[in-house]
N, C-alpha and C positions, 0 to 999 in steps of 0.2 A: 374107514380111512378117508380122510379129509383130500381133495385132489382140486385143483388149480390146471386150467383150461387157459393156451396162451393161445394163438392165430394171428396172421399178418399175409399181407400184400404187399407186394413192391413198386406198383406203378398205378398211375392214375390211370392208365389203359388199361387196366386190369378189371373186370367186375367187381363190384363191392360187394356180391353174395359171394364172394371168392369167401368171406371172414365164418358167414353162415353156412358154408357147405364143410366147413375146416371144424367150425364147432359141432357141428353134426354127427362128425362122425368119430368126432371125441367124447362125445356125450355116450354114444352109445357101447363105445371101448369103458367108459364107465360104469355102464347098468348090465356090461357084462360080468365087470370084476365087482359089483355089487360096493364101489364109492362112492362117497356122497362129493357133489360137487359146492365147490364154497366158493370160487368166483371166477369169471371168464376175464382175461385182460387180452387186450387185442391193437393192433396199429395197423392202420389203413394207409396205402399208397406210402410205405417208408421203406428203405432199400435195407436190406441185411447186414449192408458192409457197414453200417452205424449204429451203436449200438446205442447211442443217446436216445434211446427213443420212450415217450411216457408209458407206455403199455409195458414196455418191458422192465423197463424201471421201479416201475411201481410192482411187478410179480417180485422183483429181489428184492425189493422193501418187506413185502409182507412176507415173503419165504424166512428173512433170517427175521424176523419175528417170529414162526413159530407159528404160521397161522395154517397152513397144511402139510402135508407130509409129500402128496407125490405132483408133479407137473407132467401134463400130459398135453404133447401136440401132434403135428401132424408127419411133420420130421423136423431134425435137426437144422436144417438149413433156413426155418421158417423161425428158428431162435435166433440165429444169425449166421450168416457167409462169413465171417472174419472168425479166420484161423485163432489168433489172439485171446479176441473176445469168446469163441467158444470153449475155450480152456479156460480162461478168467471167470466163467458164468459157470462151468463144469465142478469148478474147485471149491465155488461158494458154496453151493447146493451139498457138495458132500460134507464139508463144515459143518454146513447148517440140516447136516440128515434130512435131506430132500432126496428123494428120486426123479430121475427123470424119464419118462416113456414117451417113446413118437412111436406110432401105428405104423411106419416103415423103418427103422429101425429096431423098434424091442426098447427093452430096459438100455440105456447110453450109459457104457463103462470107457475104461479109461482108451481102450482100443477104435470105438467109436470116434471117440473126439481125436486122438491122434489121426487117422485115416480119414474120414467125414470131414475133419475140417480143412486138410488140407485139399481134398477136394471140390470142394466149395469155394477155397481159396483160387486155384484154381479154373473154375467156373469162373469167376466175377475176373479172372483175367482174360479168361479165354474171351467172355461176352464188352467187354472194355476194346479189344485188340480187333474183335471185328467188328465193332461200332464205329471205332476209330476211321477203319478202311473203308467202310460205306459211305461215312460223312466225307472222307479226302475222296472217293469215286463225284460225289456231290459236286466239291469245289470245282477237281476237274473240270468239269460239264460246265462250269461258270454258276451255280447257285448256293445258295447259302450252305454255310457247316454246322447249321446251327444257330438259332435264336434269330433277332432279326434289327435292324438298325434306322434310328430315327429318321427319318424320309421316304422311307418303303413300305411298301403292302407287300402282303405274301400272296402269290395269284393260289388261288383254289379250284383253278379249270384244270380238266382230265387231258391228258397227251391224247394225239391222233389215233393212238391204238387201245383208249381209253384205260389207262392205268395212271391214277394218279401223281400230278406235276408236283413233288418235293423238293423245297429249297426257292420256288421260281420266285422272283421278286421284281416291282415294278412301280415306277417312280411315283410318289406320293406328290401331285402340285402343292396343297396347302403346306406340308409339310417342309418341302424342300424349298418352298418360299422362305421357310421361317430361318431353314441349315443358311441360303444365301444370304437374308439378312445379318443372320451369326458373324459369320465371316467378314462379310464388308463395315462392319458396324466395330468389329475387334481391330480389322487392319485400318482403318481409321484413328484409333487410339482410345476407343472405348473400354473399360476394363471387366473383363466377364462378370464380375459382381453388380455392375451396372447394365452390362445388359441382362440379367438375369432380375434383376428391380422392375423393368422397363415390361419384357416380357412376363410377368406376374401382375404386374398392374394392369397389362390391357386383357387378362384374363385368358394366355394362350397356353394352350395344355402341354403340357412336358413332358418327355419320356415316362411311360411306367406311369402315366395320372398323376405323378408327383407334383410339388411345384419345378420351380427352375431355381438351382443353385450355380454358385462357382465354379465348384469342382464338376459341374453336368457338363459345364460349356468349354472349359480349359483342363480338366482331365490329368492324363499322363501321359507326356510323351514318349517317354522309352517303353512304357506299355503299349500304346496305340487309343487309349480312352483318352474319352469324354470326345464333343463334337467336332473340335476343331485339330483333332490328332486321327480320327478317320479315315482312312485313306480312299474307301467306298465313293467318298464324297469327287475324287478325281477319277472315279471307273477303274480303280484298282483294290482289287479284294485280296488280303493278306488273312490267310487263315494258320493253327497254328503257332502263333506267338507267345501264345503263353498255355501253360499246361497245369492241371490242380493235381493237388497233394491233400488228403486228409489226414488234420492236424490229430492222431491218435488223443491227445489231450481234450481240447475243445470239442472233437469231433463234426468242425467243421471246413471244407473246402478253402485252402489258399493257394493260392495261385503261384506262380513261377515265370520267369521269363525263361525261354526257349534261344539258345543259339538263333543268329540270324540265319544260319548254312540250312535250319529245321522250316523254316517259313514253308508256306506254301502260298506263291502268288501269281494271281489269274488277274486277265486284264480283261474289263467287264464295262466295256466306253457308252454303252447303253443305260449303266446307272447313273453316268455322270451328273453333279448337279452344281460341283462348282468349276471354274475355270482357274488354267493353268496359272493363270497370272495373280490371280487371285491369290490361289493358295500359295505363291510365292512369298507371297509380301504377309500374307499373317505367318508364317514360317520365319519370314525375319523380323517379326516384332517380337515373336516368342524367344528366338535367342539374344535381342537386343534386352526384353527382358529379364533375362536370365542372366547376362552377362553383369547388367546393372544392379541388382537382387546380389548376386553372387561373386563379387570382381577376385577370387584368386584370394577370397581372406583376405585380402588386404586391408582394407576399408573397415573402419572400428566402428560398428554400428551401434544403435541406440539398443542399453541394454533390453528394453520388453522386446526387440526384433530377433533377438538370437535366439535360440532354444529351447521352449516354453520351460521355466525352472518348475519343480515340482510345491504347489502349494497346500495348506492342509486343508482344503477341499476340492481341489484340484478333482473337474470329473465328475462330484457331486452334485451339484450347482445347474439345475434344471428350471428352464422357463412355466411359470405356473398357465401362464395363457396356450402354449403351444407344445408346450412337451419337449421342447428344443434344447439344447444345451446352451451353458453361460460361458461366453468363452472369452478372453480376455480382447481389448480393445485398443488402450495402450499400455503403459508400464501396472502401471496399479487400477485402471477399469474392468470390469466386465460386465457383459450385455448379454443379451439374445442373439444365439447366433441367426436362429430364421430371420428376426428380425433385421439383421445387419447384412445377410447374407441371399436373404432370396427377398425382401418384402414383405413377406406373405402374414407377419404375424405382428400386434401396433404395442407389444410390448416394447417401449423405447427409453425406459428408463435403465439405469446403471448404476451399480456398486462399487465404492472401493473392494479390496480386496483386505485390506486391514480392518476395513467398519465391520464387514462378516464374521470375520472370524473373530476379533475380538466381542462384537454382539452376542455369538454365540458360546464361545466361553465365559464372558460375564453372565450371561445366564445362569449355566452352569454354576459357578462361581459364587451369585445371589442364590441361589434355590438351596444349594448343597451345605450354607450356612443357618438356615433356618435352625432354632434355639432346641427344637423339637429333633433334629437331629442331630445334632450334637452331642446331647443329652443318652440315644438311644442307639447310637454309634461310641459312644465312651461307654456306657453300661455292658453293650455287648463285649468290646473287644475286653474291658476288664477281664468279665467272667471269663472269657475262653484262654487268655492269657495266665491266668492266675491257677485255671487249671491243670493247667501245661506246667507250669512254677510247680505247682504242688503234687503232680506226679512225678516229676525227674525228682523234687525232696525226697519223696516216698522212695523212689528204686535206690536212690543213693541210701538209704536211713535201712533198709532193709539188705545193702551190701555189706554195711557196717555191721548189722547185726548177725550175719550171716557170719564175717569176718572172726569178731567174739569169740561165737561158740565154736570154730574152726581151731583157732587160739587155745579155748582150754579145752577142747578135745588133743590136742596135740600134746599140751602139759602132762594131759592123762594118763597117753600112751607112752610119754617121755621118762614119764616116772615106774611104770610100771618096766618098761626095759632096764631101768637103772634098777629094778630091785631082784633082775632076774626072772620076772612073773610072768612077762608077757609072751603069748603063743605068736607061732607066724605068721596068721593071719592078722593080726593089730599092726605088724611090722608092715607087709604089703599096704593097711591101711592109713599109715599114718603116713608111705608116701604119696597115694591119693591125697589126704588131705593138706600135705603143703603143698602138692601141685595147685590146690584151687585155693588157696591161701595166698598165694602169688598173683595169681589169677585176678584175685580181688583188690588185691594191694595196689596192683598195675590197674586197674579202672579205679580206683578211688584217686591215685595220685593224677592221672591223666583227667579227671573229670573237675570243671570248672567251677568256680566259685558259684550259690547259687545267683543268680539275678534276683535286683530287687523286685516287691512285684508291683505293676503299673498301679501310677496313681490316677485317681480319677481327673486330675489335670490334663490329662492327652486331649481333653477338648479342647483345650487350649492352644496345644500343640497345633492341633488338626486343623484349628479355624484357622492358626497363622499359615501353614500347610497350600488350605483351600484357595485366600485369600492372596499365594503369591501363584495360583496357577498360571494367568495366560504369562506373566515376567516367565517361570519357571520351565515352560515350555520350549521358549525361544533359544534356550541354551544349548550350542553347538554340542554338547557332550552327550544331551538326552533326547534334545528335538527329534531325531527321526524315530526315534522308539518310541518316543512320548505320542508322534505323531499318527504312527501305524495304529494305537492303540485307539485315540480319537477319531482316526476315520472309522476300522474299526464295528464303532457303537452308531455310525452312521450310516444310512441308507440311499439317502439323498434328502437334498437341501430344495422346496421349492419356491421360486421368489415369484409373487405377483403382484400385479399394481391394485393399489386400492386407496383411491382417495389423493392421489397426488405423489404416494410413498410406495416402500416395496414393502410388504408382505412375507416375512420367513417363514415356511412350514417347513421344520423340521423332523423326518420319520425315523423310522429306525430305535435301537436298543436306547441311545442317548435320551430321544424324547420320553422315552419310561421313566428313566430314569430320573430327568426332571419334573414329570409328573409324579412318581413318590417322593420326590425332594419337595413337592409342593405341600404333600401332604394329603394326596388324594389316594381313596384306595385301591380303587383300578387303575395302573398306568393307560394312557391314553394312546393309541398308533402312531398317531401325529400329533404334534404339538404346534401352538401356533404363538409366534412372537411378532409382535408390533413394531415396525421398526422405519426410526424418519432417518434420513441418510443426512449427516452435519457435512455440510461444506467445507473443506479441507482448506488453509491457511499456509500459504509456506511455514517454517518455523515455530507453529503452532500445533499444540494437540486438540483433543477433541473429548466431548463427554460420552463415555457410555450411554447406548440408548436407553429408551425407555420399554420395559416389557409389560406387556397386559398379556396373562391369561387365561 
């Protein structure tokens, strides 16, 4: 018997021969029951309560393929802490005749996973509920709940009774230069996107090693992010505010806001690092602009300002230079957002938003007209069409004939009752045979004329077809299904500068596709289209690009 070897850890503070002690001793539960072992899968430092995880993922992949028979770990809880999920993973495996064995449970029946996993469940509350309480005992005392905030150090010196100082933190100079320049620089009328330019050009490190964007320095308000919504910054630490949820779907962490009555806040005048006055007045720029942004709907703004509309690459549309996304600019641009947004990256060219998508359907559009396919797209669908034609002829032409001999079977036995000859048994069967006599009369009458069968002109057909794609798209009746189906065959779109122009490399199922449209016989991953961006004319159109590939 074939047996699969699972193992896992849940903390970075945990040992990593935590995995080789767990294999160990699975190995040898297998050289007792004399299985052969066909692969160990394992995940390091990943918590139980998520079952997203590659190790385990990849043992269901190869479980309902069929690749062995039994899974053996250490216990149950080491497959997963989620009640849920261990009945979801429970149910598979019997599907797919797998067994499951943990060295502290035994063979896992249905008893197991009802009981085991609710305590488990459980478990990951009970360990939640007093982590909870330690972190808020922290706040209390005045030290962090947790993680730790641009301008501070974590001190790592021992208390007087030498047990380790957790949470203590202490004012960062270079750092909280940088938080007062934020602030005085923003209540000034500097707009975070510029001081976020400013700050990447002289080369000054950002939260997390990142660069410095927007949303780093202007944040959320009603959340408490980003720099200038901190309240740490006035010696007031608000712990608390918001609380995570795992998205059972994604399987990962979203946040929540918390009742304001839930806070928990401690006043902490030794982190201080900006002043009262200060944070007044960036407090009132932010609702001045918010108010101005936002006046009550009133105010009929320009339409690219309202709502990002959904476009058909909407999303797709990624910086070749920096990996950054392309995000619109004004009504019909888009750019780099690094670029636009932190500095940091010199792609500064821009798209229409029409030249795109039309470039890349005309693509499409050229490639999927080639005479070579035409020709081998009409031959095919012929045959499989005419097939079809000529088996419904067949079952129809064999109903009739079926019909016939039912007919003068009936005559048969018609006659022979008319002469007195016939036994009872012909009598019972000659009501079977008008039952299906009807039978058949009622499917010949119900069944349709045959269809003519396709001519080889549908190339025709098809080229006109191909030829009104990107028109035929834009039709409120089909566009968003037309649409789903196009993005779809797409992966992402990457634009880079080369030579003065942007560069489209196209990935994804589409670019196959135009690479056998091309007439190559391996589709290619990426596809790459050449593309000069025409200067847009009021009232005027434009020519389709030009493609080399």
């Amino acid at each position: 018997m074939r047996a699969a070897i699972y193992a896992r850890y849940s903390s970075d503070n945990q040992r990593d021969a935590s995995i080789e002690d767990q294999v160990r001793v699975c190995r040898e539960r297998l050289e007792h029951e004399d299985w052969k072992l066909f692969k160990v899968y394992s995940d390091r430092a990943m918590s139980g309560s998520n079952f997203l995880r590659p190790g385990i993922q990849a043992l269901v992949e190869d479980a309902m393929s069929g690749r062995f028979e039994v899974i053996v770990a250490e216990a149950l809880d080491r497959i997963s802490r989620d009640q849920a999920d261990v009945a979801a993973f429970y149910k598979r495996m019997v599907f797919a005749g797998i067994r499951i064995l943990t060295l502290a449970e035994g063979e896992i029946t249905d008893l197991h996973v009802g009981l085991k996993g609710a305590m488990n469940a459980l478990y990951l509350k009970d360990l939640a509920d007093k982590t909870r309480r330690g972190l808020r005992g922290r706040v209390e005392a005045g030290r962090s709940g947790g993680g730790n905030s641009y301008g501070y150090d974590v001190l790592q010196e021992p208390s007087a009774a030498g047990e380790p100082v957790r949470g203590a933190r202490r004012v960062n100079p270079t750092e909280a230069a940088v938080v007062g320049r934020i602030f005085r620089e923003y209540a000034a009328g500097k707009s975070p996107r510029r001081i976020a330019f400013d700050l990447n050009a002289e080369g000054i490190p950002a939260p997390g090693s990142r660069a410095w964007g927007a949303s780093t320095i202007n944040g959320n308000a009603a959340r408490g992010t980003g720099i200038l919504n901190n309240e740490i910054y006035i010696g007031r630490m608000v712990w608390n505010r918001l609380r995570y949820i795992r998205d059972p779907d994604a399987g990962k962490r979203v946040s929540r806001l918390n009742p304001p009555d839930q806070w928990i806040v401690k006043e902490v005048s030794e982190l201080r690092i900006v002043d009262q006055e200060l944070w007044d007045r960036v407090k009132a720029r932010q609702k001045a602009v918010k108010k101005e942004t936002r006046p009550d709907c009133k105010r009929e703004r320009p339409f690219w300002e309202r709502r990002r509309p959904r476009y058909l690459f909407s999303g797709l549309m990624k910086c070749g230079v920096c990996g950054g996304g392309f995000s619109k600019l004004s009504a019909h641009l888009f750019g780099c957002s690094t670029a636009r947004n932190k500095g940091t990256c010199d792609n500064r060219l821009n798209i229409r938003r029409d030249v795109l998508e039309a470039s890349v359907l005309n693509g499409l559009r050229h490639r999927l007209m080639e005479p070579a396919l035409f020709k081998e797209f009409a031959e095919e669908f012929f045959r499989e069409v005419n097939r079809l034609r000529h088996a419904e002829s067949a079952q129809l032409e064999a109903a009739r004939a079926e019909l016939r001999t039912i007919e003068r079977r009936n005559q048969r036995i018609v006659d022979a009752i008319a002469d007195g000859a016939a036994p009872k048994a012909l009598v019972a069967e000659l009501g079977k045979l008008e039952s299906r006599r009807d039978e058949l009369q009622a499917l010949l009458s119900e069944a349709k004329a045959p269809q003519p069968l396709v001519h080889p002109n549908l190339a025709e057909v098809y080229r006109r077809k191909v030829a009104e794609l990107h028109e035929a798209i834009q039709s409120e009746d089909i566009r968003e299904e037309a649409w789903e189906v196009i993005r779809s065959l797409v992966d992402e779109i990457l634009l880079t500068p080369e030579d003065g122009e942007l560069r489209i490399d196209l990935k994804g199922e589409l670019a196959g596709i135009l690479s056998l449209a091309a007439g190559k016989k391996k589709p290619d991953a990426q596809l790459r289209i050449g593309l000069e961006q025409i200067k847009m004319v009021a009232g005027a159109g434009f020519e389709p690009a030009t493609f080399r590939l």
